[in-house]
Phi, psi and omega in degrees: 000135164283153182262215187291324173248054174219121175278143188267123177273347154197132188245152177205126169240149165050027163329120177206122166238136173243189175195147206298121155100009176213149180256111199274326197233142152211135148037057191262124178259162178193127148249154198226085187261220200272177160045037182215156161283107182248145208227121180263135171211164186136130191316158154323116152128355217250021217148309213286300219268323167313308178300342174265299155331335191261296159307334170291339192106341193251031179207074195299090171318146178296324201186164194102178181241156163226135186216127183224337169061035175063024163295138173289151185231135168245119168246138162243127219265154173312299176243151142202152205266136176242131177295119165339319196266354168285102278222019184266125166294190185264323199276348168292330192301293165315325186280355191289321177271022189261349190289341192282332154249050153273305164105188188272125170083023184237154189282176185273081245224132212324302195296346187265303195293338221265341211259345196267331158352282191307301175346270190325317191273359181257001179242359175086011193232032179269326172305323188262010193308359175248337190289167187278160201284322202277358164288357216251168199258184170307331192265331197285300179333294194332296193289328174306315191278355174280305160350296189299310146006283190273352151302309179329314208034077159273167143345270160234139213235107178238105261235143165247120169037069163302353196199026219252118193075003174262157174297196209269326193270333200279296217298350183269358175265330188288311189293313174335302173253014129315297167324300195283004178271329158275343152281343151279018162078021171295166153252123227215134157228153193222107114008116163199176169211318162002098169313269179017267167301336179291305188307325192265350178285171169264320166247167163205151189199128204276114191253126177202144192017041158115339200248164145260137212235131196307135240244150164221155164238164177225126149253133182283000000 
């Protein structure tokens, strides 16, 4: 539970999603609050990353509410596929997350390349910034889409398995800028099996077929 002086950066009640012939979501509640590391757990199959899509926005539950209070949402999915023939560096890649605050029909503008800059030098992929996107191996893929991510400066940032196939220096590069995304007062939800990250959250909340299952906190 939050207490009183801790603000919810997403709330979600009596959330349900199917897909034919399975209920994916049942009757899920959530608050998410700010400035805090929230950690999603739960066996294979039982969720997770549908309950994180539904939350990013990128899956319109059959029924229930979602409230965000006009907060920016950043998601970054475990993979993604890029067609070969598509001709995107990793730094197009990374700008994709500066468009949502561009707004329509405005350039691109110094303070935005400078912002998609930092992103890169803080996951380390700024050395591949020419390279084609479709090239790069899984841990690299990766840190470009957390990367493309912490360009966004959303609100809230919402991750599938951040650190899930990387060697040993990217996922402590990956928990990194976690970490700095909740001291600028970002809200972090997470997808993980990550010991780690599991230990260092501030909530953690357990999913098994679709339900929620009872929560734990930590303070730090």
């Amino acid at each position: 539970m939050m207490d009183a002086m801790t603000t919810c950066a997403l709330r979600a009640r009596g959330l349900r999603l199917e897909f034919p012939g399975v209920v994916a979501l049942d009757d899920v509640d959530l608050d998410i609050p700010d400035a805090a590391l929230t950690v999603i757990v739960g066996p294979n199959g039982a969720g997770k990353s549908t309950l994180l899509e539904t939350l990013a926005g990128a899956r319109p539950p059959a029924s229930g509410s979602l409230e965000v209070d006009g907060r920016s949402r950043a998601f970054v999915p475990q993979r993604a596929a890029v067609a070969e023939h598509l001709p995107l560096t990793v730094r197009d890649v990374v700008t994709v997350g500066v468009w949502g605050r561009l707004g329509a029909f405005r350039r691109l503008t110094r303070a935005y390349r400078e912002s998609v800059d930092h992103a890169m030098r803080r996951l380390d992929v700024a050395p591949l910034a020419r390279h084609p996107f479709s090239s790069l191996s899984g841990g690299q893929r990766q840190r470009a889409l957390l990367a493309q991510g912490l360009a966004r400066a959303a609100d809230i940032l919402l991750l599938d398995e951040p650190t899930t196939g990387l060697d040993a220096a990217s996922a402590e590069l990956n928990r990194a800028a976690i970490s700095s995304e909740i001291s600028r007062g970002a809200a972090v939800v997470c997808v993980s099996h990550d010991e780690r990250l599991i230990d260092e959250a501030d909530h953690v909340i357990r999913i098994e077929a679709g339900r929620l299952r009872p929560a734990s906190e930590r303070v730090r």
